[in-house]
C-alpha positions in Angstrom: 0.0 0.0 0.0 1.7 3.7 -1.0 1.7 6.5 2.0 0.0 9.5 0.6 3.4 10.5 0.5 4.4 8.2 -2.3 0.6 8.5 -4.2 1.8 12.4 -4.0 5.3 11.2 -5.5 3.9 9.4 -8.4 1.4 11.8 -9.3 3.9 14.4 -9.8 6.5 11.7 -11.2 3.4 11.9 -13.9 3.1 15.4 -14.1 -0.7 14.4 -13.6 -2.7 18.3 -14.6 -4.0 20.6 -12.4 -7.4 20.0 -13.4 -7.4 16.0 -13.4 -5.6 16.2 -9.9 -8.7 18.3 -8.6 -11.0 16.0 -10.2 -9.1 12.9 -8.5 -9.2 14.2 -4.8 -12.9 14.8 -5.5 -13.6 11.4 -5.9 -11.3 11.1 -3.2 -13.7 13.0 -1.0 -16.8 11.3 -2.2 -14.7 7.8 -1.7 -13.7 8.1 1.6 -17.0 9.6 2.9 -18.7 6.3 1.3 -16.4 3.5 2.2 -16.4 5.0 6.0 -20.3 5.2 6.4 -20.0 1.5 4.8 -17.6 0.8 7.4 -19.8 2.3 10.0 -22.3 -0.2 8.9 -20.3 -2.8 9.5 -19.1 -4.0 6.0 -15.4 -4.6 5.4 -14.2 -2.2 3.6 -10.8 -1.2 4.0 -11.0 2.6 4.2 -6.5 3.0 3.3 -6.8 1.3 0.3 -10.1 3.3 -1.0 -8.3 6.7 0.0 -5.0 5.8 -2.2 -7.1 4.4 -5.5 -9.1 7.5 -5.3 -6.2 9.2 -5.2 -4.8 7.8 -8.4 -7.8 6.4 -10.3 -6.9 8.9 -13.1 -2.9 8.1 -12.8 -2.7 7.5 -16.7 -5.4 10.0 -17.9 -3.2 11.8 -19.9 -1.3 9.2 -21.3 -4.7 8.3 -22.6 -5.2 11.7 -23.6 -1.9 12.1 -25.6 -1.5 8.4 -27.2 -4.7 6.6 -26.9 -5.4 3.2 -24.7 -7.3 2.4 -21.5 -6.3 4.8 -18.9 -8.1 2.3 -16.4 -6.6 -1.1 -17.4 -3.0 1.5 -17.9 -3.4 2.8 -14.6 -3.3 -0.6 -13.3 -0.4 -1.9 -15.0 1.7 0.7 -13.6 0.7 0.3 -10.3 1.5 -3.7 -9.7 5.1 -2.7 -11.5 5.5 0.1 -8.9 4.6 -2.6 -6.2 0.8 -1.8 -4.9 -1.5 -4.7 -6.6 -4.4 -4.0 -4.3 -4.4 -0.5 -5.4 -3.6 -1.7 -9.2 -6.8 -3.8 -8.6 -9.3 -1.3 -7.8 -7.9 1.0 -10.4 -8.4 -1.3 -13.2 -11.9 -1.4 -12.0 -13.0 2.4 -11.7 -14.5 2.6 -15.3 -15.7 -1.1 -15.5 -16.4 -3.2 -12.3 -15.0 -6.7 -12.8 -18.6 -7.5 -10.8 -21.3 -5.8 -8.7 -19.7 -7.2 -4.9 -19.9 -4.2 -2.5 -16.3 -3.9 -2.2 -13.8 -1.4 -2.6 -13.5 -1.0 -6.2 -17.5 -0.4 -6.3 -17.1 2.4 -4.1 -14.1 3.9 -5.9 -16.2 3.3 -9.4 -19.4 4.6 -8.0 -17.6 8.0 -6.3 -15.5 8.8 -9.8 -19.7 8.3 -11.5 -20.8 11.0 -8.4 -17.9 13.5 -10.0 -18.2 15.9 -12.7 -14.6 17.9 -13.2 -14.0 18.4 -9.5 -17.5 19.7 -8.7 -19.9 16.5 -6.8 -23.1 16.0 -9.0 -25.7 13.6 -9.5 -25.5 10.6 -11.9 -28.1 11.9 -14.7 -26.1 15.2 -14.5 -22.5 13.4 -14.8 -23.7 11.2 -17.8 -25.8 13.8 -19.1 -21.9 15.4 -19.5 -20.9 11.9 -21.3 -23.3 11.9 -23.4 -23.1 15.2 -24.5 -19.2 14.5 -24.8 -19.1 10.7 -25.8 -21.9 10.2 -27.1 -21.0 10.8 -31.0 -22.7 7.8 -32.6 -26.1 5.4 -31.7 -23.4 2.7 -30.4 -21.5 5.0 -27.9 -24.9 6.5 -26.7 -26.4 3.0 -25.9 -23.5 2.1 -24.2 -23.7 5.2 -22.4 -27.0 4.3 -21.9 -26.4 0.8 -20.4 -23.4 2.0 -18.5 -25.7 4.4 -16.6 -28.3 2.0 -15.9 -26.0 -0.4 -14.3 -24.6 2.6 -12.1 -27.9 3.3 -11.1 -27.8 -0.1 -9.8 -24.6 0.4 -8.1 -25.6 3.4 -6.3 -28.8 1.9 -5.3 -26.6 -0.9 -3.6 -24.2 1.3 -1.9 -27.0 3.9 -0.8 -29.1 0.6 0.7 -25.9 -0.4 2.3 -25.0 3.4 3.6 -28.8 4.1 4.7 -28.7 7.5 3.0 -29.7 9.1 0.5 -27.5 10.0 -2.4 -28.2 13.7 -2.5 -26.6 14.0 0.7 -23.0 13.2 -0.5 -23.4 16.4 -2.2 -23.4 18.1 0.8 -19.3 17.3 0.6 -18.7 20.5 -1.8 -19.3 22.6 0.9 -16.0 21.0 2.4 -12.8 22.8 1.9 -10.0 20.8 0.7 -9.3 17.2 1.4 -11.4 16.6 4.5 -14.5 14.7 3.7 -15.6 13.5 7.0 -15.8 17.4 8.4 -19.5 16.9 8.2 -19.7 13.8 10.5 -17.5 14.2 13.3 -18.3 10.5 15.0 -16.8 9.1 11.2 -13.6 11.5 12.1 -13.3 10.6 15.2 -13.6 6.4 14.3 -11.2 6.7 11.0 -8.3 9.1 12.6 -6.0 6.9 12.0 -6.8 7.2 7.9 -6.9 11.1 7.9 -3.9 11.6 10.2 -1.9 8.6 8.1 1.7 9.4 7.0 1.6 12.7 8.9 5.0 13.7 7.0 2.6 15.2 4.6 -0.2 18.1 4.9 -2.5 16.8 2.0 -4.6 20.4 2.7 -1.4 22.2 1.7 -1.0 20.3 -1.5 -4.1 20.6 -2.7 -4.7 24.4 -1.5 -1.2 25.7 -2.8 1.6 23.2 -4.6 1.9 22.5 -7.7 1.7 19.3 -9.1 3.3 19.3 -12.1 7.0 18.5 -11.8 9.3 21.7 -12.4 11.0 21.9 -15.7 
C-alpha cells in the first residue's frame, strides 16, 4: 500500500494536470465519505486502500489523452510494477467493475460516477456530460446508456448499504480541501487513524497551494 506521501510522489512523477488532480481528490472526498459510512455499517471495507485508488484512479489519464489506450486497465499496470496490486486492482476497475460485490472497487467506481470535473453532481447530471461528450454515434450512446443503468444499480446498492440518501454526498462540496468526513464528526473521530496517516505530509497544503506538475 503507498503513504500518501508516495501516491503524492507518483502523481507528480506523472506530471498528472491541475485540473485531473482536482478532479481525482474529488472522488477522493466522495470515496472516503462512502467506504467510512459502509464501514460504519459494518461492511469490510478497507477505508486505506479506498483513499490511495481515489487518489490515483486517473494516474494514466493523460497518457490516454496524448496516445490513446485504457487509462483504467494503464493505470493498473503501472501500479502492480510500482509494487501496490491492491491499489492496481481497484484502479483497473473504476470505469468497469469486474462484478457488482460491494467492495472497494465499487465504491471507488461509483464516487469517480458521483464527479463531474471536480464539482460533486448527481448521476443523470454526470452522464448527461458523457453523453453530450461521448456520445457521438447510436453505439457509444447505448452504451452510455447501459453504463448508466447499471450505475444506477450500483448506487442503489451502496445507498441501501450506507442508509442514506445519495443527495446528501453532495453536501461534501461545501468542504474545503481534502477533509470529507468534516460533516460527521463520529466518522472523524472512528477513522483518525486514515486522515492523520503518513503525517509527513499536509494533504490540505498540496491541494490548497503546490503545484503538481513537476518543475521543468
Amino acid at each position: 500500500m503507498p503513504s500518501r506521501k508516495q501516491a503524492i510522489d507518483l502523481i507528480r512523477k506523472k506530471e498528472m494536470p491541475h485540473h485531473i488532480f482536482r478532479h481525482s481528490m474529488a472522488v477522493r472526498k466522495v470515496a472516503v465519505a462512502v467506504a467510512c459510512l459502509l464501514k460504519a455499517k459494518g461492511h469490510a471495507i478497507d477505508v486505506r486502500l479506498v483513499d490511495r485508488a481515489a487518489m490515483l484512479h486517473d494516474i494514466c489519464k493523460i497518457d490516454s489523452i496524448r496516445n490513446g489506450g485504457d487509462h483504467a486497465l494503464m493505470g493498473e499496470h503501472l501500479l502492480r510494477e510500482c509494487g501496490y496490486p491492491m491499489v492496481a486492482d481497484v484502479v483497473g476497475q473504476h470505469v468497469r467493475l469486474k462484478s457488482f460485490q460491494l467492495n472497494e472497487a465499487m465504491v471507488v467506481n461509483y464516487a469517480d460516477k458521483r464527479v463531474k470535473h471536480d464539482r460533486i453532481v448527481s448521476l443523470s447530471e454526470r452522464f448527461i456530460d458523457l453523453m453530450n461528450r461521448y456520445g457521438t454515434d447510436d453505439a457509444r450512446q447505448e452504451r452510455i446508456l447501459k453504463h448508466y443503468l447499471d450505475v444506477v444499480e450500483i448506487e442503489h446498492n451502496i445507498m441501501s448499504s450506507c442508509d442514506i440518501d445519495d443527495r446528501w454526498l453532495e453536501n461534501l462540496d461545501l468542504i474545503p480541501g481534502d477533509y470529507p468526513l468534516y460533516c460527521c464528526e463520529c466518522l472523524l473521530r472512528e477513522n483518525s487513524t486514515v486522515e492523520n496517516h503518513d503525517e509527513d505530509i499536509d494533504l490540505e497544503g498540496v491541494y490548497q497551494d503546490e503545484p503538481v506538475l513537476v518543475d521543468k
